[in-house]
N, C-alpha and C positions, 0 to 999 in steps of 0.2 A: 330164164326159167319162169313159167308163171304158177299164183297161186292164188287159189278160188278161193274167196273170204276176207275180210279184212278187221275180222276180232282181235281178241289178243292171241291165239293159236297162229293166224295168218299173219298179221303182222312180225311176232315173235320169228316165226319161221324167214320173213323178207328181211330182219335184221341181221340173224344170223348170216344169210348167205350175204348178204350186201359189204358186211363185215370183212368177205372172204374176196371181193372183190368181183362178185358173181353179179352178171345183169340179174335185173328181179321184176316181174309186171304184177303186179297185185289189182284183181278184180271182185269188185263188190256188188252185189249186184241191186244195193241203195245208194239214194243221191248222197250220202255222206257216214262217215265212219261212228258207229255206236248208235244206227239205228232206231234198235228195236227198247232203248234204253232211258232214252229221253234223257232227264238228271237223277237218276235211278242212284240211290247211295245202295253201296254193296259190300262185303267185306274179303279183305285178301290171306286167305287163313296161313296163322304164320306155325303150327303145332305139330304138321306132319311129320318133323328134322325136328333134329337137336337142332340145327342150326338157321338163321332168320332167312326170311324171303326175301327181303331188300338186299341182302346181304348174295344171294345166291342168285337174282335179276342182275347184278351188277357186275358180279363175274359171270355172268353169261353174255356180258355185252349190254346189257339190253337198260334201257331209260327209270327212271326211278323218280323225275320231275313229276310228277304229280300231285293232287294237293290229299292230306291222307290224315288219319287219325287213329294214334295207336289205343288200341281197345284193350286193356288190362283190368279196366272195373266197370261192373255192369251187374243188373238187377232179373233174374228169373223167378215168373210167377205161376205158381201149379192151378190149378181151378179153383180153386178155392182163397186164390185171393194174396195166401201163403207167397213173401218175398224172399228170396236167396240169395245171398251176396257172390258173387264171382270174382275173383279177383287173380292176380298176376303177375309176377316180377318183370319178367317180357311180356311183350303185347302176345296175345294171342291169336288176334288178327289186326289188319289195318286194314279201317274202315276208307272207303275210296270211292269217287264220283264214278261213274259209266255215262258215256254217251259223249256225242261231238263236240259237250262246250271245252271251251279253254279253262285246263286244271286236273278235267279227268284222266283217267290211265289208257282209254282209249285214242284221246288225242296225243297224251303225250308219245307213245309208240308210235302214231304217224306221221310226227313231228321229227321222229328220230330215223322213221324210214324214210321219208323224203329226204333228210340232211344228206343221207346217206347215197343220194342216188334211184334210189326206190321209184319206180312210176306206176300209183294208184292211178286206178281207173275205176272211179264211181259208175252207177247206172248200167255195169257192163256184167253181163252174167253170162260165168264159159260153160257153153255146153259139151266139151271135148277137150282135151289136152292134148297136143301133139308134143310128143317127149318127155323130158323131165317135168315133175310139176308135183303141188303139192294141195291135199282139199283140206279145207277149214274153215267150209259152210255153216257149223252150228247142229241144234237142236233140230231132227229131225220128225219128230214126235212130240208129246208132251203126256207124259208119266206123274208129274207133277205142275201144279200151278201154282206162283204168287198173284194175287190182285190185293188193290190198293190204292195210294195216294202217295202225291209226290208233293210238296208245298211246303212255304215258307212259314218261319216260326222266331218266338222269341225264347224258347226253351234253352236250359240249356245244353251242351253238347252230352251226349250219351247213349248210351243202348239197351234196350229192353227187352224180355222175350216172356212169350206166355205158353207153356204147354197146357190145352186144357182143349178135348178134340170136338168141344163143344161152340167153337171156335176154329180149330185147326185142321179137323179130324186128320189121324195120324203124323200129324206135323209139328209145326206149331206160326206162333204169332209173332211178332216183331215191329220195331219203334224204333229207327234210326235217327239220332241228328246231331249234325256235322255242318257250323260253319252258319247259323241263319237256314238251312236248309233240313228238311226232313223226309225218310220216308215211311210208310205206315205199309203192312202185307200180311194177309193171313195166308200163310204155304200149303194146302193142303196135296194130301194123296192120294182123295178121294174126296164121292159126293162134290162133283162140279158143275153140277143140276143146281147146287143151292150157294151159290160163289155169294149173291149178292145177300142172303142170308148169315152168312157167315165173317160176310166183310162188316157187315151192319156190328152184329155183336162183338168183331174185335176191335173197331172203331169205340163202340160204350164200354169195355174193358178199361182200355186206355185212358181214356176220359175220369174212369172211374178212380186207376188204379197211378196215374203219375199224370195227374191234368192235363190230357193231349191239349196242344194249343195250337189250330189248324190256319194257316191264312192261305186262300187262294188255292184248295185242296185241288189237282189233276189227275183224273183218274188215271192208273197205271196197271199192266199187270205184263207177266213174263210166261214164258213155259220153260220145261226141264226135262231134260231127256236122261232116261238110267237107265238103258237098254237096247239091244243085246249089246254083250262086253265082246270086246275084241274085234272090229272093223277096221284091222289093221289098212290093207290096203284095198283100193278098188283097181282092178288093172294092176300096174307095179306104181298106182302113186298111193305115196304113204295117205293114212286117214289121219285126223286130225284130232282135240279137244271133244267138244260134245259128239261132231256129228259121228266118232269114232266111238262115241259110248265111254271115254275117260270123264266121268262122274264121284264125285260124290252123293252116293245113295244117301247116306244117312242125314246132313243137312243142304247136302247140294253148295259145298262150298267148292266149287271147279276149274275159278280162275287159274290158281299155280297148277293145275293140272295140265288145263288149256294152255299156257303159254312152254311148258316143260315138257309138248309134246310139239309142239310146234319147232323147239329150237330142236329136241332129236331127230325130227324128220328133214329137218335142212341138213344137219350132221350127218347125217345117213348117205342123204344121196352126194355129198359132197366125198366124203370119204370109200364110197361105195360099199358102207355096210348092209346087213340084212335087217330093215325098220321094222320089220313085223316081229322080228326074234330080237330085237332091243326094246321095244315096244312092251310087248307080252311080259317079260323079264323084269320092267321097270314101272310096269303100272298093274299088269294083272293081277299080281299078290294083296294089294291093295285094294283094287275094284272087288275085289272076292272078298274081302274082309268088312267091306264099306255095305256088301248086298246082305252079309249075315246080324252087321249092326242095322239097316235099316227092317229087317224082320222081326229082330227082337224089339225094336221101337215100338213099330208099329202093333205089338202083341201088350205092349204096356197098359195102354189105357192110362184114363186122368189118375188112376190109382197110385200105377206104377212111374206114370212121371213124375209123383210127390214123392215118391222114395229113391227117383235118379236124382231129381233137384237138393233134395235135401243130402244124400251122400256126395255130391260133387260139389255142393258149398263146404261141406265139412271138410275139404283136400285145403293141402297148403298152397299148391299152385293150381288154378285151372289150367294151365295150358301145361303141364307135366300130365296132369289128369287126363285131358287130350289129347294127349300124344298116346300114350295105352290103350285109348283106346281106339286107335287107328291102325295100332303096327298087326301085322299077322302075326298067329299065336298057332300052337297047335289044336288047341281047345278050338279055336272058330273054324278052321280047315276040319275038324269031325265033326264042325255041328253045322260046316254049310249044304252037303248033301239033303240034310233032313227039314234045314230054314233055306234056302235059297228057293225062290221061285222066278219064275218066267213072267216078266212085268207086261201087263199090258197096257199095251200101244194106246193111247187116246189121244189119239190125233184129228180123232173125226170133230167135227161140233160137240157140242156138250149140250147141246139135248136141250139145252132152258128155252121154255117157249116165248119167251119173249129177249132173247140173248141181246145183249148190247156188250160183248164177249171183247176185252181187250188184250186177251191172249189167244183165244182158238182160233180155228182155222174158219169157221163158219165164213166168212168174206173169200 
């Protein structure tokens, strides 16, 4: 069986079946696994479930060797400077490496797919599948962008965020660091005409507001895809993580997404279920709840991010807090007709005339 991608949707999927005793060919179509990621710190959101992600990786089979930091306390800062304590009896996420070195979550899955039998082939990009197969190519678009810096520090470990869209616009800002290592990204969802404008002033935020301490700063930046929902299959081969549109809209936290659709889609065809009517059933309710919180976000403004910051430090748990407001209610199912819109695609260049673009497609 082979499958196009070798993120964590792709890989996920070549464990699962390899488990099953299944040949598996996994093709990537860069010279090495976690790419587009460099040493990219990212977090693995653990609030969707009552129940933990490591917890639910590992009765799925799947590696859990990687090097991680569980996130339970953390600082959010509204425009105006205003700090919020966040806090947590479980992690609410665990914070985790991306990219090919030794430690992160993307090598540890390739490590678990080869043990297994698994034969990646870097440099190889299918343009066809003849039979079974499964896609988990990634972002096809880019709806949202992170840029930033990736670089070494003597800070110590923790996480920051700043909602303030003066900086962000409709997004927000961020400060990871885990381990001697850090990364810095203003996420916006718009204006990417002024990327380098906006990186500028979340970089003196930080400086201002918990003394960024930058050594050997590497620019970095990502894109993110939140659209359109439901690319279940191309052909009869299951679609995958981003390139399938399983997102989270509201902060774009989509690794457990991406890898929980990768092991349905190997389930699927091993079992011969129908992946688009398991699919639709296990992620759609969700993706529709995720596009109605990312509307009302973005309708906030710096106003209204000091009035979500300031009620969500007042909760006893952040990640109870989180989890509410992820689950589908009936109240968001009558309010998505009237908030949901049709994201558009920007995928094209981003227009800056003098672009030295570390996410768009302009190259």
């Amino acid at each position: 069986m082979k499958i196009a991608g070798a993120g964590p949707a792709g890989l996920a999927a070549a464990i699962t079946l390899a488990h099953a005793g299944r040949a598996v060919e996994v093709h990537e179509a860069h010279d090495r696994v976690g790419y587009r990621f460099g040493h990219d710190l990212q977090g693995l959101e653990n609030w969707s479930t009552q129940g933990g992600v490591l917890d639910a990786m590992q009765a799925q089979g799947l590696s859990t060797d990687f090097d991680m930091m569980p996130g339970r306390e953390g600082t959010a800062f509204d425009a105006w400077g205003n700090a919020y304590h966040l806090h947590s009896e479980q992690p609410f996420f665990y914070l985790l490496v991306r990219g090919p070195d030794a430690g992160s979550l993307d090598d540890a899955l390739l490590r678990q797919a080869r043990s297994l039998g698994v034969e990646v082939r870097f440099n190889s990009r299918l343009t066809q599948i003849d039979g079974a197969g499964i896609l988990a190519t990634g972002p096809r678009g880019a709806e949202v962008i992170a840029v930033g810096y990736h670089f070494r520090t003597d800070m110590d470990d923790g996480f920051w965020v700043i909602c303030d869209d003066t900086l962000a616009p409709k997004g927000y800002a961020y400060l990871l660091v885990m381990s001697g290592y850090g990364t810095l990204k203003t996420c916006m969802f718009c204006g990417f005409n002024r990327q380098k404008e906006y990186l500028r002033r979340t970089v003196d935020a930080f400086h201002h507001l918990v003394d960024l301490r930058m050594e050997n700063p590497v620019p970095h930046g990502g894109a993110g895809h939140l659209g359109p929902s439901g690319l279940w299959l191309t052909g009869q081969h299951p679609v995958t993580g981003e390139q399938a549109g399983i997102q989270d809209f509201l902060w774009g936290f989509g690794i457990r997404s991406a890898i929980d659709s990768g092991v349905l889609a190997a389930q699927c065809l091993m079992n011969g279920e129908d992946y688009a009517e398991r699919a639709r059933s296990q992620f759609l309710p969700r993706m529709q709840t995720s596009e109605v919180n990312r509307r009302l976000f973005s309708l906030l403004g710096n106003q209204g991010y000091r009035w979500y910051l300031r009620h969500a430090s007042r909760q006893a748990d952040t990640r109870d807090f989180l989890r509410r407001q992820y689950q589908p209610s009936r109240l968001k199912r009558l309010l998505r007709p009237l908030l949901a819109y049709p994201v558009q695609n920007r995928s094209n260049p981003c227009n800056s005339p003098d672009c030295t673009c570390v996410w768009c497609r302009c190259g």
